[in-house]
PDB file of N, CA, C and O in Angstrom:
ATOM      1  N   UNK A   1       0.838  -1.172   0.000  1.00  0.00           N
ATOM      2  CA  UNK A   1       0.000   0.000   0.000  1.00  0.00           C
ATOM      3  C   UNK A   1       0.889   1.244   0.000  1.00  0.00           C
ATOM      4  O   UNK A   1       1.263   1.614   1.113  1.00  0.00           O
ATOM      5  N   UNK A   2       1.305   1.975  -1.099  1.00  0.00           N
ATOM      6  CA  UNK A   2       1.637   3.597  -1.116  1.00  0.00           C
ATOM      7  C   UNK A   2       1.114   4.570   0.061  1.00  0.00           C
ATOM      8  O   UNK A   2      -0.057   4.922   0.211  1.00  0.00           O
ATOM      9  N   UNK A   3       1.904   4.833   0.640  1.00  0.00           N
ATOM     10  CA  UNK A   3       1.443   5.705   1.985  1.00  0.00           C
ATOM     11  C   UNK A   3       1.657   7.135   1.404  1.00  0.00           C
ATOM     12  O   UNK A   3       0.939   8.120   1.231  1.00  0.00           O
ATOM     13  N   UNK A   4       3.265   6.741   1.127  1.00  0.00           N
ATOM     14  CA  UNK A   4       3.865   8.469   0.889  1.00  0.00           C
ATOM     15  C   UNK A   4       4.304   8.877  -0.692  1.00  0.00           C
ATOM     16  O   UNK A   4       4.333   7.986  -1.540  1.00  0.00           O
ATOM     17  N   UNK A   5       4.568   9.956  -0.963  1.00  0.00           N
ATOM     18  CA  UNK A   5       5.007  10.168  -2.422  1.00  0.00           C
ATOM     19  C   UNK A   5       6.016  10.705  -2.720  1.00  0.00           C
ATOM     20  O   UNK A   5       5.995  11.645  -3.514  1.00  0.00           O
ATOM     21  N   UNK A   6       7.308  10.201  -2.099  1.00  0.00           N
ATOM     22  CA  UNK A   6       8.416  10.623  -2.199  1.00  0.00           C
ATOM     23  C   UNK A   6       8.834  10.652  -3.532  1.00  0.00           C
ATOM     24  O   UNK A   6       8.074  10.040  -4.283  1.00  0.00           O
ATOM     25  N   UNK A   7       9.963  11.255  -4.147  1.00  0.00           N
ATOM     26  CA  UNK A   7      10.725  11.207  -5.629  1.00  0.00           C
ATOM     27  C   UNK A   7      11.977  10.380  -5.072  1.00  0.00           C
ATOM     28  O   UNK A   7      12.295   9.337  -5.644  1.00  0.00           O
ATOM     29  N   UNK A   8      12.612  10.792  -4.078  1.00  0.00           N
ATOM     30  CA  UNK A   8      13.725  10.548  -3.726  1.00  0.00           C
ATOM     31  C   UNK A   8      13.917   9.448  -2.394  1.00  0.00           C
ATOM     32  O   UNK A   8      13.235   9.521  -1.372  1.00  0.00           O
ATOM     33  N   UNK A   9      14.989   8.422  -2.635  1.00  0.00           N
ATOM     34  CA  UNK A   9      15.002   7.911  -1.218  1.00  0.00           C
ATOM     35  C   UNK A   9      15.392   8.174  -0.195  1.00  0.00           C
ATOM     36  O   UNK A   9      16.527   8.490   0.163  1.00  0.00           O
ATOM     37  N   UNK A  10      13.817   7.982   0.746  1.00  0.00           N
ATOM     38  CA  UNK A  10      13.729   8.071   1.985  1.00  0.00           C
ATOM     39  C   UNK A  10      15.250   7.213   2.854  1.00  0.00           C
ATOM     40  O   UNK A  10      15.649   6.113   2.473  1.00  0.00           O
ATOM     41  N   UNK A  11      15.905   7.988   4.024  1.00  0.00           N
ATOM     42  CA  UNK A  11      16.972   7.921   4.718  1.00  0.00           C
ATOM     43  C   UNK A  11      16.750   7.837   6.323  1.00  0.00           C
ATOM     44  O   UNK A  11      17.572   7.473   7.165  1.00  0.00           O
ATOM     45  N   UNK A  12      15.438   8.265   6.515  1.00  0.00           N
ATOM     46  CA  UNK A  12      15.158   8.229   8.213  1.00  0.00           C
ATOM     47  C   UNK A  12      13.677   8.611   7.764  1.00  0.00           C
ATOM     48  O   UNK A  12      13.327   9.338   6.834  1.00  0.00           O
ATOM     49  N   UNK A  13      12.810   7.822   8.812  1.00  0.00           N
ATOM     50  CA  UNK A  13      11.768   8.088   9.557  1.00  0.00           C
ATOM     51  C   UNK A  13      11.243   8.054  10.773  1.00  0.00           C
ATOM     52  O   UNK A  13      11.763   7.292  11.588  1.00  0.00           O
ATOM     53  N   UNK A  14      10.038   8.912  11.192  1.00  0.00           N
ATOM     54  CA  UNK A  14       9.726   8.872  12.667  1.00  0.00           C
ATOM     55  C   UNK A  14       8.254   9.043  12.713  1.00  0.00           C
ATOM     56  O   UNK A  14       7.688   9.505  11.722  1.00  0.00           O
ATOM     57  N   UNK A  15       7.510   8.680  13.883  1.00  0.00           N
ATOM     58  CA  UNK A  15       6.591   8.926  13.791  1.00  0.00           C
ATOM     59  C   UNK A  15       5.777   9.445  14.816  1.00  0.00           C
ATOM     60  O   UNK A  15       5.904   8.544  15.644  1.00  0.00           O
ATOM     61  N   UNK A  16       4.923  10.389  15.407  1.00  0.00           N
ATOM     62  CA  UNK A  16       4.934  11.444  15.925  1.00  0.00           C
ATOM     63  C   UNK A  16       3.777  11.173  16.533  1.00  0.00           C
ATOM     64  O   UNK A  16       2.977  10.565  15.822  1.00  0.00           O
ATOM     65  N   UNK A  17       3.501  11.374  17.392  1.00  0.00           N
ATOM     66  CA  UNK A  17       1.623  11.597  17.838  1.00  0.00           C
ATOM     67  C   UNK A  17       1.856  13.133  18.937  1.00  0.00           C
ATOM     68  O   UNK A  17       2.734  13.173  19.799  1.00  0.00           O
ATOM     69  N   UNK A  18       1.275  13.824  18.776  1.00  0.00           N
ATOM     70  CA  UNK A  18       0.718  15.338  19.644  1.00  0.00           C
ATOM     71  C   UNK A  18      -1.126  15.475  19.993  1.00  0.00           C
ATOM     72  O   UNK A  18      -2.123  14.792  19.759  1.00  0.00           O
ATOM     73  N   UNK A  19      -0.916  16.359  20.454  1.00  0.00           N
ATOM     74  CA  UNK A  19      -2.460  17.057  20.804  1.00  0.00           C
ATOM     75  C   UNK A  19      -2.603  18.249  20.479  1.00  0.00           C
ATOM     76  O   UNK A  19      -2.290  19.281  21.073  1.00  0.00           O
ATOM     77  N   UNK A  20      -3.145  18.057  19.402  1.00  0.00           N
ATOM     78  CA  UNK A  20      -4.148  19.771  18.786  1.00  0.00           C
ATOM     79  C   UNK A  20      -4.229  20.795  20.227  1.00  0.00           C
ATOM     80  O   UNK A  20      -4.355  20.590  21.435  1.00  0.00           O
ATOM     81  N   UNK A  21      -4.073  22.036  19.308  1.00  0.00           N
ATOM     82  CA  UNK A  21      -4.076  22.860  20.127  1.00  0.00           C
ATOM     83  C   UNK A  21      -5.940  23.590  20.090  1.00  0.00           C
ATOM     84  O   UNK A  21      -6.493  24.057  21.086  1.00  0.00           O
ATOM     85  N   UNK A  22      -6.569  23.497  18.709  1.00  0.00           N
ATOM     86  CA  UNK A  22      -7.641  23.513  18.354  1.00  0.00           C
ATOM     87  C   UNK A  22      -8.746  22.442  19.465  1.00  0.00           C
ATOM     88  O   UNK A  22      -9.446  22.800  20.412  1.00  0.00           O
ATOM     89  N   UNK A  23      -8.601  21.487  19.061  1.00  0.00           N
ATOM     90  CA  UNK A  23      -9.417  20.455  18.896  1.00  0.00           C
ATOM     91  C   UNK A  23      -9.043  19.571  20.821  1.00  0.00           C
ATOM     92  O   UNK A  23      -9.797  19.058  21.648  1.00  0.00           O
ATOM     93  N   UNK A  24      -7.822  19.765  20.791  1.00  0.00           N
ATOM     94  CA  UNK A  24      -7.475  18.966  21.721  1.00  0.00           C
ATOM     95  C   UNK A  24      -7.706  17.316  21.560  1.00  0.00           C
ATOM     96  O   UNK A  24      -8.146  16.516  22.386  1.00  0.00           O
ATOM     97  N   UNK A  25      -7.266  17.116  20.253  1.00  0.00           N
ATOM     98  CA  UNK A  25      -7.747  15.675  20.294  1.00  0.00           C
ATOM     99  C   UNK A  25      -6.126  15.406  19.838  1.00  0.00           C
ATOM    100  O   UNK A  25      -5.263  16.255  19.615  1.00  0.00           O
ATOM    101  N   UNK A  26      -6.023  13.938  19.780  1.00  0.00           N
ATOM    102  CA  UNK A  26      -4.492  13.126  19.362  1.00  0.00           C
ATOM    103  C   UNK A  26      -4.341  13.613  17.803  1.00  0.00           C
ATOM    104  O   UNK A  26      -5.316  14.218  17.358  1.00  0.00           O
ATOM    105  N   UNK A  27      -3.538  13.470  17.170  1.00  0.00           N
ATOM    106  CA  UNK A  27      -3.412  13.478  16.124  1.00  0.00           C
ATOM    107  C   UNK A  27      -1.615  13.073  16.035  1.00  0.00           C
ATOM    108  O   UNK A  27      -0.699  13.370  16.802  1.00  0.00           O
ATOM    109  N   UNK A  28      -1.631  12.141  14.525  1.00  0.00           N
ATOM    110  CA  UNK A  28      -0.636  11.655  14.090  1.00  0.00           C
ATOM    111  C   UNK A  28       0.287  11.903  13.221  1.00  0.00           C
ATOM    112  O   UNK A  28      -0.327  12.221  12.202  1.00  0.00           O
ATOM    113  N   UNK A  29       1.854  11.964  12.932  1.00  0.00           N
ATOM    114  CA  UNK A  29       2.103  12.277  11.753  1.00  0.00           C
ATOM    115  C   UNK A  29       3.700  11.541  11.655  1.00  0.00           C
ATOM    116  O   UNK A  29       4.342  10.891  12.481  1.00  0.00           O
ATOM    117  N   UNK A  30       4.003  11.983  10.220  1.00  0.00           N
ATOM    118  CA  UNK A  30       5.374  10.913   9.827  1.00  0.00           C
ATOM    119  C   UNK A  30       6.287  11.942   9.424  1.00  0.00           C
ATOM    120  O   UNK A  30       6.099  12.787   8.549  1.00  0.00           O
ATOM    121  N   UNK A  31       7.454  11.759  10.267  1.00  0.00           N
ATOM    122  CA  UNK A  31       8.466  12.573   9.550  1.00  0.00           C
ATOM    123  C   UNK A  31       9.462  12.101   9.151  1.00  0.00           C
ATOM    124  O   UNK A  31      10.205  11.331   9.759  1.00  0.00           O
ATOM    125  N   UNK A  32       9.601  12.595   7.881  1.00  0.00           N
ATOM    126  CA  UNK A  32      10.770  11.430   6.772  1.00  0.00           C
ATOM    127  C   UNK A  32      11.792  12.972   6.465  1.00  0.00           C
ATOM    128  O   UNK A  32      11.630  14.190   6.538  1.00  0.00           O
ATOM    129  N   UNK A  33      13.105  11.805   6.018  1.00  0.00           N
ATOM    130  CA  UNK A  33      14.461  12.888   5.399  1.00  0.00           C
ATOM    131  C   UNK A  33      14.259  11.826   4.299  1.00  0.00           C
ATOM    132  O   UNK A  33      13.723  10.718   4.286  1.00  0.00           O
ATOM    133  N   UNK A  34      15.045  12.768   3.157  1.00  0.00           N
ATOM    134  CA  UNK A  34      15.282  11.919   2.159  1.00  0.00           C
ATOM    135  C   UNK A  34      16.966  12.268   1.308  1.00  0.00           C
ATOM    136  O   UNK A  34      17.872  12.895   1.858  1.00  0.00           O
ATOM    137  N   UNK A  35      17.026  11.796   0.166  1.00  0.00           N
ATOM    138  CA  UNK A  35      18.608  12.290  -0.086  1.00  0.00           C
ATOM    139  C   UNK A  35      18.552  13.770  -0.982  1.00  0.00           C
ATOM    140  O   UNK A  35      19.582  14.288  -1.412  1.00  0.00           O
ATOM    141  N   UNK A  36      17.446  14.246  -1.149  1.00  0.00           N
ATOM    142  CA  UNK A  36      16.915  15.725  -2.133  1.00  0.00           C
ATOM    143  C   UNK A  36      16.913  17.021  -0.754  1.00  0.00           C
ATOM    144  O   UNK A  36      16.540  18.170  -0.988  1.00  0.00           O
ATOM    145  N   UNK A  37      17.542  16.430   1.086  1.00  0.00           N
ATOM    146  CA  UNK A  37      18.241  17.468   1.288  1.00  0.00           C
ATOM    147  C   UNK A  37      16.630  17.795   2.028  1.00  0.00           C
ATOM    148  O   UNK A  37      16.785  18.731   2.813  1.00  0.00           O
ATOM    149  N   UNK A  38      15.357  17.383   2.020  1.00  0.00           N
ATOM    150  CA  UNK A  38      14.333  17.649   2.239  1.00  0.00           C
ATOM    151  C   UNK A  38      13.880  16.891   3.684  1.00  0.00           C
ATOM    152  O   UNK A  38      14.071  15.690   3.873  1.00  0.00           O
ATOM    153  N   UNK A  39      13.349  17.646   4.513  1.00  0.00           N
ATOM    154  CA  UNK A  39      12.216  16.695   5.746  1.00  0.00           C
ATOM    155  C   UNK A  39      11.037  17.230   5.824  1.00  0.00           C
ATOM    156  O   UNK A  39      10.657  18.333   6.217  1.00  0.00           O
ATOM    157  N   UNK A  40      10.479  16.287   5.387  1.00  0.00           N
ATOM    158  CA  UNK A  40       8.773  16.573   5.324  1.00  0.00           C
ATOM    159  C   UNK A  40       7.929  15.861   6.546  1.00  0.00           C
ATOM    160  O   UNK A  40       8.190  14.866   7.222  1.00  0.00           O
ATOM    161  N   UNK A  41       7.169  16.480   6.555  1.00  0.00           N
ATOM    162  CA  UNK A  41       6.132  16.322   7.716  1.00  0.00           C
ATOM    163  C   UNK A  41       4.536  15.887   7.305  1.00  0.00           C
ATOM    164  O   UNK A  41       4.095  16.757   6.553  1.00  0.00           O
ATOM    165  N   UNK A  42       3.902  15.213   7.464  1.00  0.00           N
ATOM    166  CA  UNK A  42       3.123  14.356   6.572  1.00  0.00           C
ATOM    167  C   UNK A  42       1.621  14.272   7.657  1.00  0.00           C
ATOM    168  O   UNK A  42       1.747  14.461   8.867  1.00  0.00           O
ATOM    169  N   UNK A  43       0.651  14.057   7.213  1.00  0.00           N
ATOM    170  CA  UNK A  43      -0.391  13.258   8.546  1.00  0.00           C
ATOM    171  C   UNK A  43       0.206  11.826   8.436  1.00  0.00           C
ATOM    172  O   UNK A  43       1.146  11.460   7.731  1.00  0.00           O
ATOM    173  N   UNK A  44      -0.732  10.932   9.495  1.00  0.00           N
ATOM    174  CA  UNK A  44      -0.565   9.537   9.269  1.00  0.00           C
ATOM    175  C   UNK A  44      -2.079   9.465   9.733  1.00  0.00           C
ATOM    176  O   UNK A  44      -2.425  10.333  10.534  1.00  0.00           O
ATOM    177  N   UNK A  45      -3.077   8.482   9.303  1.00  0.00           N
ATOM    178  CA  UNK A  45      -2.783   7.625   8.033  1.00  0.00           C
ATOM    179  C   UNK A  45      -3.034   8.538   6.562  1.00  0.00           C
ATOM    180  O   UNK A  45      -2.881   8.086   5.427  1.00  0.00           O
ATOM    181  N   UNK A  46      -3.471   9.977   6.930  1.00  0.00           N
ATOM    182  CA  UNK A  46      -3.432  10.749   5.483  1.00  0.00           C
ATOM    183  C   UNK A  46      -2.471  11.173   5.047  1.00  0.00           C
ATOM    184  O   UNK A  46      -2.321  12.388   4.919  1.00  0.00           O
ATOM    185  N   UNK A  47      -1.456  10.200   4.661  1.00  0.00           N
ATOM    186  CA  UNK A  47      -0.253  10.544   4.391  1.00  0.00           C
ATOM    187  C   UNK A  47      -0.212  11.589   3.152  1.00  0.00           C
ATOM    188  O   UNK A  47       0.526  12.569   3.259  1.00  0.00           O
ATOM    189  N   UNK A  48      -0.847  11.439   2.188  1.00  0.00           N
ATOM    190  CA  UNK A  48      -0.782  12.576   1.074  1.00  0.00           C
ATOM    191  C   UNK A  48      -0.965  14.126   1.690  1.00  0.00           C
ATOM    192  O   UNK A  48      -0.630  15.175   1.140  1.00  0.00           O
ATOM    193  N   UNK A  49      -1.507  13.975   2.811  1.00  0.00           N
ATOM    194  CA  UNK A  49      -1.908  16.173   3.243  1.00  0.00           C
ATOM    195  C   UNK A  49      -0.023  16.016   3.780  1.00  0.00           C
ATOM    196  O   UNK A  49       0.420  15.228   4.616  1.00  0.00           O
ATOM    197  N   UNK A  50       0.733  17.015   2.994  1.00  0.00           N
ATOM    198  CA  UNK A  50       1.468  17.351   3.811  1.00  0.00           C
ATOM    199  C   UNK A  50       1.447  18.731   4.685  1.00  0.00           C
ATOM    200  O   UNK A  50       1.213  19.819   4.160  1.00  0.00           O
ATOM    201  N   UNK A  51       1.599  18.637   5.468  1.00  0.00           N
ATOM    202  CA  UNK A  51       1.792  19.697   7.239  1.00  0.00           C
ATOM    203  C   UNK A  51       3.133  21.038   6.759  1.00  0.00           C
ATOM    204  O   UNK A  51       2.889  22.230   6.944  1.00  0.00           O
ATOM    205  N   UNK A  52       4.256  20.641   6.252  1.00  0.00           N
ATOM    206  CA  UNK A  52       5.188  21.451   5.855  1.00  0.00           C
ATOM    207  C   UNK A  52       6.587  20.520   6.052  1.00  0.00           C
ATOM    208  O   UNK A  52       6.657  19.335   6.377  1.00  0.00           O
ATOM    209  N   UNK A  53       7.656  21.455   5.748  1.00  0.00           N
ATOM    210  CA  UNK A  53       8.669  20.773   5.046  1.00  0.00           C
ATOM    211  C   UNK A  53       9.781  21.739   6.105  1.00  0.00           C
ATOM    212  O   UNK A  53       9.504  22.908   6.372  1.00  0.00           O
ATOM    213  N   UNK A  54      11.295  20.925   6.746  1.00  0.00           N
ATOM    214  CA  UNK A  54      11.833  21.666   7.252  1.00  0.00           C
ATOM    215  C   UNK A  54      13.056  21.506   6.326  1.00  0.00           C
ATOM    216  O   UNK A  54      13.877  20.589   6.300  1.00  0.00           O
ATOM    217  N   UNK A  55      12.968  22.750   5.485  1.00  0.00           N
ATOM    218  CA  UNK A  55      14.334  23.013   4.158  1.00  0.00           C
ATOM    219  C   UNK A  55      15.245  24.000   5.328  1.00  0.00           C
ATOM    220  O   UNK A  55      14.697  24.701   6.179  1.00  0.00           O
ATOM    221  N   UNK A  56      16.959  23.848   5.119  1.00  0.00           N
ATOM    222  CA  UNK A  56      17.850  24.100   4.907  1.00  0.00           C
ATOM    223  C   UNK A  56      19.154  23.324   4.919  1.00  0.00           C
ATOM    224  O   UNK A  56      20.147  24.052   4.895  1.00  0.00           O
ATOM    225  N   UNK A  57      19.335  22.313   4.943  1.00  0.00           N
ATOM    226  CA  UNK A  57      20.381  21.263   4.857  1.00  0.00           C
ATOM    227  C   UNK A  57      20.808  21.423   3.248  1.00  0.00           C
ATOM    228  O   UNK A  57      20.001  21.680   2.355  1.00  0.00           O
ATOM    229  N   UNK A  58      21.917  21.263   3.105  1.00  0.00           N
ATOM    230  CA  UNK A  58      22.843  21.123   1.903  1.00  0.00           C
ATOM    231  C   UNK A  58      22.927  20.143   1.051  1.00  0.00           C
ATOM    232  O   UNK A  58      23.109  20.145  -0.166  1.00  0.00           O
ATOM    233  N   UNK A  59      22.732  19.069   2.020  1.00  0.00           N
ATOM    234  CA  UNK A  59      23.148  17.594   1.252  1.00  0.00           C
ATOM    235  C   UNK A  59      22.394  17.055   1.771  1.00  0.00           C
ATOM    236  O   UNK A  59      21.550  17.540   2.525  1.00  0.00           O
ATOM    237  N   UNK A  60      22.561  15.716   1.426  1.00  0.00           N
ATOM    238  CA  UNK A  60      21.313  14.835   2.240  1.00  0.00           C
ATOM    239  C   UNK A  60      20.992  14.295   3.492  1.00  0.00           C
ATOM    240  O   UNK A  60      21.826  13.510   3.942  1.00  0.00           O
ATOM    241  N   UNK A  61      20.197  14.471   4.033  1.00  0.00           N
ATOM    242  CA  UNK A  61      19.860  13.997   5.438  1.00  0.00           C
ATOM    243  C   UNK A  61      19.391  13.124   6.190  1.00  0.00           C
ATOM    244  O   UNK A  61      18.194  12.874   6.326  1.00  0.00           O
ATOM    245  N   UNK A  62      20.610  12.413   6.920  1.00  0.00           N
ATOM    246  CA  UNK A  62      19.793  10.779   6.769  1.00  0.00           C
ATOM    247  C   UNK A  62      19.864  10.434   8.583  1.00  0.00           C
ATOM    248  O   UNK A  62      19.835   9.284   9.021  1.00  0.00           O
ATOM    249  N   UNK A  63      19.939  11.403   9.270  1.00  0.00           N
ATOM    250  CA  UNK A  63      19.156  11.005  10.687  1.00  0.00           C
ATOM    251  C   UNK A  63      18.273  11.998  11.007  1.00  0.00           C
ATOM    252  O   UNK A  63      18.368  13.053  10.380  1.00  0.00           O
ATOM    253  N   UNK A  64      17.287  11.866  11.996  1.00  0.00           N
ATOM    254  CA  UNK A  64      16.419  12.144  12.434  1.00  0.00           C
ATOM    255  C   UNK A  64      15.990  11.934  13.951  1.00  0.00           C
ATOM    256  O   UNK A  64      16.012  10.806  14.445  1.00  0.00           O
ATOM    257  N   UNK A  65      15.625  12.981  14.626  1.00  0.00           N
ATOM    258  CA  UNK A  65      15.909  12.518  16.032  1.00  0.00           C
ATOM    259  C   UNK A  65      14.891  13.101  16.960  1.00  0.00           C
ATOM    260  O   UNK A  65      15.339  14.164  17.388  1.00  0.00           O
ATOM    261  N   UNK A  66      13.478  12.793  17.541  1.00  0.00           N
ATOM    262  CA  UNK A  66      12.815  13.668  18.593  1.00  0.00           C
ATOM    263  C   UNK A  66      12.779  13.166  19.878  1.00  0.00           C
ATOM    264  O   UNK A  66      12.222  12.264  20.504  1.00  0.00           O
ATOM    265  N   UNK A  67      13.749  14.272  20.095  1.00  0.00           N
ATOM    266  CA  UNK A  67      14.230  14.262  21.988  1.00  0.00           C
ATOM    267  C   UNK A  67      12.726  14.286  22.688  1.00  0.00           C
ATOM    268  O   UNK A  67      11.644  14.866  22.593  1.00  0.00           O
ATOM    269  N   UNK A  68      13.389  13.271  23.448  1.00  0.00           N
ATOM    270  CA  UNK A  68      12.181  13.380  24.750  1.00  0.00           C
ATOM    271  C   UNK A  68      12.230  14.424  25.337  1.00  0.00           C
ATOM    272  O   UNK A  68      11.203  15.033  25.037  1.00  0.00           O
ATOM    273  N   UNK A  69      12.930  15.105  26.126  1.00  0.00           N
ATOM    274  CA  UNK A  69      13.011  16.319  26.765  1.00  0.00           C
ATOM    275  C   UNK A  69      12.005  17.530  25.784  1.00  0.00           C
ATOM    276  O   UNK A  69      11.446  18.341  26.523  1.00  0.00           O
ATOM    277  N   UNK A  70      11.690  17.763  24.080  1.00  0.00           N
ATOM    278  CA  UNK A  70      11.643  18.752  23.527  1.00  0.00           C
ATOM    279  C   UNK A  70      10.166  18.050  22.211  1.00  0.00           C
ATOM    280  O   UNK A  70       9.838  18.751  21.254  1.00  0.00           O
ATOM    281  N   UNK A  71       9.654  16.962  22.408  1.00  0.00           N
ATOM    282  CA  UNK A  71       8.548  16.398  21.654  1.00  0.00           C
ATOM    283  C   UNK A  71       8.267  17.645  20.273  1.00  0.00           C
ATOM    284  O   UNK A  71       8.125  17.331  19.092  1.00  0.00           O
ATOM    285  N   UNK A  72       8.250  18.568  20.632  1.00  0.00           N
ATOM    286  CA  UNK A  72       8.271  19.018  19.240  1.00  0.00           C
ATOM    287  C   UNK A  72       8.634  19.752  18.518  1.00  0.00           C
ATOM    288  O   UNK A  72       8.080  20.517  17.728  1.00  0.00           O
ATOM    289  N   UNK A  73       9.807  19.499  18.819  1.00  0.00           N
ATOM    290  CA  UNK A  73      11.537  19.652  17.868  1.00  0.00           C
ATOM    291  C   UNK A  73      11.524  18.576  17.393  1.00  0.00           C
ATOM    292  O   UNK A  73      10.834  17.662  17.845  1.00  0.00           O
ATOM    293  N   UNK A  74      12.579  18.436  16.000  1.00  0.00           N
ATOM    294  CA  UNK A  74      13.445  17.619  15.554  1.00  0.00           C
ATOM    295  C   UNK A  74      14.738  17.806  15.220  1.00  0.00           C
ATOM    296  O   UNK A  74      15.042  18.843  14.631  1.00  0.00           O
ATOM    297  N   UNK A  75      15.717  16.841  15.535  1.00  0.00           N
ATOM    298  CA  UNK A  75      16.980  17.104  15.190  1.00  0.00           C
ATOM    299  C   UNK A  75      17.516  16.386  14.394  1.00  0.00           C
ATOM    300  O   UNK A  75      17.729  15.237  14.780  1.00  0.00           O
ATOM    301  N   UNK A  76      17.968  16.785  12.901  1.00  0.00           N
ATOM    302  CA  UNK A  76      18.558  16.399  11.662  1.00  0.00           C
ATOM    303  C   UNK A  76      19.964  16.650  11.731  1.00  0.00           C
ATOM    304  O   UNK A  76      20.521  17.536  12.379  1.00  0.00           O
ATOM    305  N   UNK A  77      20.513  15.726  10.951  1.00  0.00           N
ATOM    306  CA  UNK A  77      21.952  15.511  10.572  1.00  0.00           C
ATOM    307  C   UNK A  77      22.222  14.816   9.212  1.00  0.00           C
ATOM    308  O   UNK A  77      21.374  13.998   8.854  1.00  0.00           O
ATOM    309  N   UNK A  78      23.205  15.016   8.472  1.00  0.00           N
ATOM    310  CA  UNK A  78      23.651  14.820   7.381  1.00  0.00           C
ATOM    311  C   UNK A  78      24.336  14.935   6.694  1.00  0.00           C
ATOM    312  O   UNK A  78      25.143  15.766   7.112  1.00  0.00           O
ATOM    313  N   UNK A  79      24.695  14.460   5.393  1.00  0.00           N
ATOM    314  CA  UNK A  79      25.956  14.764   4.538  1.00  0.00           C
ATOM    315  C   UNK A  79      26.524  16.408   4.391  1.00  0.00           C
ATOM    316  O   UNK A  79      27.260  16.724   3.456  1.00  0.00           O
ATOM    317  N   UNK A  80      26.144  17.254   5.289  1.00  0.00           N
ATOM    318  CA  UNK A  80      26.798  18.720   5.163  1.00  0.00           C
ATOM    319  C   UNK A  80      27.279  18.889   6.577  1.00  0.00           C
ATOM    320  O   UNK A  80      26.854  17.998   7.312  1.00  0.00           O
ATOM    321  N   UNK A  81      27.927  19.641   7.077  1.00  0.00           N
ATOM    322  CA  UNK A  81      28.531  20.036   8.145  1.00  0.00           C
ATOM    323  C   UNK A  81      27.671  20.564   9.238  1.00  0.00           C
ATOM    324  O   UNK A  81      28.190  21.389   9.990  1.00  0.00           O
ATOM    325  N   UNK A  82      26.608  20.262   9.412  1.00  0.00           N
ATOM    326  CA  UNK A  82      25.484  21.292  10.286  1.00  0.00           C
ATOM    327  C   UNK A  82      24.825  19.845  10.210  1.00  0.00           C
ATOM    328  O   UNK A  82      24.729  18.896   9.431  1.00  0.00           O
ATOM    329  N   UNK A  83      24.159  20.510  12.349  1.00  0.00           N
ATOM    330  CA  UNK A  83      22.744  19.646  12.803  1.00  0.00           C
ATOM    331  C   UNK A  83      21.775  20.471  12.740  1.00  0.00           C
ATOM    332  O   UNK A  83      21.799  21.682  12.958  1.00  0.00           O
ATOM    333  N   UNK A  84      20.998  19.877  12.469  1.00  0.00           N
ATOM    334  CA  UNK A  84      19.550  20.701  12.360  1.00  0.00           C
ATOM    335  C   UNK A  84      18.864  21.060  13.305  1.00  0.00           C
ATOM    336  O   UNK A  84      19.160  20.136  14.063  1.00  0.00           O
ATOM    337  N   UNK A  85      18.047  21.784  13.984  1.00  0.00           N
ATOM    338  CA  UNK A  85      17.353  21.419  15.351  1.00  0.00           C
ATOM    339  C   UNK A  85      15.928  22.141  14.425  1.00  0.00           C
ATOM    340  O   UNK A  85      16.251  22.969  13.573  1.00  0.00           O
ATOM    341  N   UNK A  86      14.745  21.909  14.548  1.00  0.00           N
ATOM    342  CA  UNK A  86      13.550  22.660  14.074  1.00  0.00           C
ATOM    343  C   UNK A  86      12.471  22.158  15.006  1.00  0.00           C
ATOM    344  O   UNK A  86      12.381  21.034  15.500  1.00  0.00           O
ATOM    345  N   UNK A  87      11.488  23.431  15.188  1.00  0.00           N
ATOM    346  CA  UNK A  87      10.415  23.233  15.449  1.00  0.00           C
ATOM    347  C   UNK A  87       9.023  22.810  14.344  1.00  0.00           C
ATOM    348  O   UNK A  87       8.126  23.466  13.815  1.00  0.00           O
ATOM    349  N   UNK A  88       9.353  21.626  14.352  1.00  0.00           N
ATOM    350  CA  UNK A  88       8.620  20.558  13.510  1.00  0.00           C
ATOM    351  C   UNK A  88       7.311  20.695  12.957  1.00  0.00           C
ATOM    352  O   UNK A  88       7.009  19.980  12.002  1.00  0.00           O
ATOM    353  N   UNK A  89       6.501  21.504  13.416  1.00  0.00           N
ATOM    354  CA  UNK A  89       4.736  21.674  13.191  1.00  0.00           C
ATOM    355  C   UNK A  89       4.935  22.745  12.014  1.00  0.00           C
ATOM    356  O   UNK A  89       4.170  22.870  11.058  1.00  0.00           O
ATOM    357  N   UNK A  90       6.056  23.469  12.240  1.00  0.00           N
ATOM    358  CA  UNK A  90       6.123  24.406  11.399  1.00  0.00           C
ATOM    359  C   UNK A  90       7.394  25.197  10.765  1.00  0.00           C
ATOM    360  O   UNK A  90       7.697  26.388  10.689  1.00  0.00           O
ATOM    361  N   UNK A  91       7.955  24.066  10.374  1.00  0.00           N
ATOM    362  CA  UNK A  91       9.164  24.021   9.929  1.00  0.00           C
ATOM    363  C   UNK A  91      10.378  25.187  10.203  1.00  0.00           C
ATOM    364  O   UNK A  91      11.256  25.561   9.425  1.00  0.00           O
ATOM    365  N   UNK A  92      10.098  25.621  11.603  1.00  0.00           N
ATOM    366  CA  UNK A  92      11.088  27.215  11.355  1.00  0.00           C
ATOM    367  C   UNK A  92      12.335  26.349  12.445  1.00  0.00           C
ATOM    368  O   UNK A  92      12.167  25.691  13.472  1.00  0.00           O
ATOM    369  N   UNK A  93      13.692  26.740  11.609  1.00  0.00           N
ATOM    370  CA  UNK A  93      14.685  26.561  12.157  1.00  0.00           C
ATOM    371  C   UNK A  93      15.084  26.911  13.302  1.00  0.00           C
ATOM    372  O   UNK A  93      14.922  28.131  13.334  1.00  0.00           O
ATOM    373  N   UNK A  94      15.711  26.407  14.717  1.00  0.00           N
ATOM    374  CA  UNK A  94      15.810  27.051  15.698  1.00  0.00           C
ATOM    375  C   UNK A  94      17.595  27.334  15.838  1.00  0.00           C
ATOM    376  O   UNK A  94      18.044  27.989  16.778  1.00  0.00           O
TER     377      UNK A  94
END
């Protein structure tokens, strides 16, 4: 079954559950790196809506990491000289 619609291969995934700030209900989502340098942020199981994308890495990015201490951050690493740290819901670099 096709979940996601990547071009490029996927290098790390994770998968996320939070609570709406709206709704206050659970909600799910998948966060993938791939080698196009990209981490996208996805629903799960509506994997086609994507949420947003955390762009600035150089090269490709093939770990992925959400600290317990910080649930919604992520921390990227990869073929360029820089870790990533972002606040994940909305892709802004920290």
């Amino acid at each position: 079954k096709l979940l996601l619609g990547h071009v490029s291969m996927l290098t790390d995934l994770l998968s996320v559950t939070t609570t709406t700030a709206q709704e206050g209900q659970k909600r799910k989502y998948i966060i993938t790196a791939d080698r196009d340098e990209h981490i996208r942020v996805s629903r799960y199981p509506q994997s086609w809506v994507i949420e947003g994308f955390c762009l600035g890495h150089t090269a490709f990015v093939s770990k992925l990491l959400v600290p317990r201490w910080a649930p919604q951050e992520v921390l990227s690493g990869g073929g360029d000289a820089w870790l990533g740290r972002w606040r994940w819901a909305d892709g802004k670099c920290l």
